[in-house]
C-alpha positions in Angstrom: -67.8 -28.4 2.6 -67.7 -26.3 5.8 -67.0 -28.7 7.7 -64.0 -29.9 5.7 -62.9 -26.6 6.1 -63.4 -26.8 9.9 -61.5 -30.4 9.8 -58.2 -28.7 8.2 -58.7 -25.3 9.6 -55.2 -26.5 12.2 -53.5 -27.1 9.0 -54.6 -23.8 7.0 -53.4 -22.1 10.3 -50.1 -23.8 10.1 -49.5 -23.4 7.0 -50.6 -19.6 7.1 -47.6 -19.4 9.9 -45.2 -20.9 8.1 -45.8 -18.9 4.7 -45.6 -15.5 7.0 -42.0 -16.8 8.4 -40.8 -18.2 5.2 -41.4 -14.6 3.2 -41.8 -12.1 5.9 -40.0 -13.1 9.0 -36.7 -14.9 7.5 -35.9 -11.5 5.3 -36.7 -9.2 8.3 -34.4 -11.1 10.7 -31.2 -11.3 7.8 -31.9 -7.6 7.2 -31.7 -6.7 11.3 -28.6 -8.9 11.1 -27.1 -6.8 8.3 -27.7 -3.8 10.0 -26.8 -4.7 13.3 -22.9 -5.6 11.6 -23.3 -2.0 9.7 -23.7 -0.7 12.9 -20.6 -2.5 14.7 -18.4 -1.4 11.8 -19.6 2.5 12.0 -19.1 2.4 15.8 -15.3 0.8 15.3 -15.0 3.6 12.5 -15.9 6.5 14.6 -14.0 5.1 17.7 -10.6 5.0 15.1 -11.9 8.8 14.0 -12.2 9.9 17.8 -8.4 8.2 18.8 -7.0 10.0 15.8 -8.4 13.4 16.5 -7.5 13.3 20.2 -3.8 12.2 18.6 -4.2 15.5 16.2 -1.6 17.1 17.9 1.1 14.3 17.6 0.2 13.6 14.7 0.9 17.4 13.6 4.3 17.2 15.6 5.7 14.0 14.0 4.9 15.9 10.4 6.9 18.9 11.1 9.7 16.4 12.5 9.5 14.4 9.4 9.5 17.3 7.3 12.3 19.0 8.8 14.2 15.6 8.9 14.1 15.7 5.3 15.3 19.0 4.7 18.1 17.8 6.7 18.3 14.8 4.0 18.5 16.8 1.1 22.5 17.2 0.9 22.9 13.7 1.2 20.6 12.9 -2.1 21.5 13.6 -5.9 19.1 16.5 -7.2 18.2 14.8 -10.8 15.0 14.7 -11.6 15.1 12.2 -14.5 17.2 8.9 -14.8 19.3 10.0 -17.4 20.2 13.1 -15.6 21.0 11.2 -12.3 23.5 8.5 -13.8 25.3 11.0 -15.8 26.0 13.4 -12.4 26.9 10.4 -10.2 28.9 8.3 -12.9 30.4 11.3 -13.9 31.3 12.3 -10.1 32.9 9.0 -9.1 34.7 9.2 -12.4 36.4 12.7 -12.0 37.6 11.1 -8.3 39.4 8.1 -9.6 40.9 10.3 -12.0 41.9 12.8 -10.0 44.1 10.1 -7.5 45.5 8.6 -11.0 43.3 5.3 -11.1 42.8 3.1 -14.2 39.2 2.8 -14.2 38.3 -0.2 -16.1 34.5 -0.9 -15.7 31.7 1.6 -14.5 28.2 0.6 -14.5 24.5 0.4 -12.9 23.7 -2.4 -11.1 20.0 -1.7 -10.6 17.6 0.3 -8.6 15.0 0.4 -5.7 12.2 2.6 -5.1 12.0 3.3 -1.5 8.9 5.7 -1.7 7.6 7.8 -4.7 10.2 10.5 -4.2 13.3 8.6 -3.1 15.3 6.1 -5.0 18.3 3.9 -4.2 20.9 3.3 -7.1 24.0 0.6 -7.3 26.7 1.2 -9.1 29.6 -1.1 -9.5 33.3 0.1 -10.1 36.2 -1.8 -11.2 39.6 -0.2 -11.0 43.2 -0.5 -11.3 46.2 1.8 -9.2 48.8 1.5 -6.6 47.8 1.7 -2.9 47.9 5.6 -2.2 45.0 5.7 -5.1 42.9 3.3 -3.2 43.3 4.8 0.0 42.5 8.2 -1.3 39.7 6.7 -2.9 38.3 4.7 0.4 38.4 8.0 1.8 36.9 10.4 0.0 33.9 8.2 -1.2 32.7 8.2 2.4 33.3 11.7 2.4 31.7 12.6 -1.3 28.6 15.0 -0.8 26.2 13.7 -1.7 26.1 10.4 -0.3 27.7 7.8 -1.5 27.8 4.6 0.6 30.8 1.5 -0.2 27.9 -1.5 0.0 30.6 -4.0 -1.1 34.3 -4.4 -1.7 36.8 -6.4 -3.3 41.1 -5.7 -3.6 43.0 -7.9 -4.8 47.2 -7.4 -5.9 49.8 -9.8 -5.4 51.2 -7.5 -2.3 50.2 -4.9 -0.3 52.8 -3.2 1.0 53.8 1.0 0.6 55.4 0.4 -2.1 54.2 2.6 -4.9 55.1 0.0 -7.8 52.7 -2.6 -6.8 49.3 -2.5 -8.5 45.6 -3.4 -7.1 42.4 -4.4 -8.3 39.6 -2.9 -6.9 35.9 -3.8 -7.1 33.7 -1.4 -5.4 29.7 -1.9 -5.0 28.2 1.6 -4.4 25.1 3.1 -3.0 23.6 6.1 -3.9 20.2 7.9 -3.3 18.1 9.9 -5.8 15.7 12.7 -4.8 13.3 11.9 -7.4 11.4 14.7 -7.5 13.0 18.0 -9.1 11.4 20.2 -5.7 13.4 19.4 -2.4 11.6 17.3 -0.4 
């Protein structure tokens, strides 16, 4: 029997190498790999951590710009907290104005909404009237003067003259955008 042994004592060795690979060398080299890529991604962290506190002081500056920038905003936004609150002030704002220059409103209402950020929202509202030309002029106008904001996206008259003669009637379709500070604190 020992000298079988001795015959196939190159195989046992071979075999003795390949088991210690297989099950101790393959798992050791996967785990240096996996550690070696844990390693990259820390260093990439801590080189984005590094640029960020050597911008710390631009990064402070551009705040107080942006913050400052939108206390400047805040007269050009509708104050409403809630939705409900919000329609009702600008509906009833552009309302009281073509009343007050003697239009014929025919059709008020909300086109839809977008949420720019969590605190800012953009509204459309689509008019339809009817007057002579002095009450769209003195419309155009003071829309684009209204406090707060209120932006003609879209337009549309329509009248079988225009002319300055107070007799003839137009329709007028007006798409408008407003913007909502949607938080009841100024921003």
């Amino acid at each position: 029997m020992k000298s079988n042994l001795l015959k196939y004592k190159n195989y046992f060795i071979i075999l003795s190498a390949l088991l210690i690979a297989n099950f101790v060398l393959d798992p050791m080299w996967q785990n240096i790999e996996t550690l070696q890529q844990k390693v990259y991604l820390d260093e990439s962290k801590v080189v984005k951590v590094e640029n960020l506190i050597a911008n710390k002081k631009q990064i402070a500056k551009q705040s107080g710009l942006l913050s400052i920038n939108k206390l400047k905003l805040q007269p050009y936004l509708f104050p409403a907290s809630t939705e409900s609150e919000f329609k009702l002030t600008a509906q009833g704002k552009i309302e009281k104005l073509l009343q007050s220059n003697s239009c014929n409103v025919e059709r008020i209402g909300w086109a839809g909404k977008n949420n720019i950020d969590e605190q800012l929202v953009r509204w459309t509202l689509e008019a339809r009237f009817r007057g002579n030309p002095e009450c769209v002029l003195n419309v155009s106008r003071q829309l684009e003067s209204l406090e707060p904001m209120v932006k003609i996206a879209d337009y549309s008259y329509a009248g079988k003259e225009v002319s300055g003669n107070r007799q003839n009637h137009m329709v007028v379709a007006l798409t408008l955008i407003m913007w909502q500070n949607a938080n009841e604190v100024a921003l």
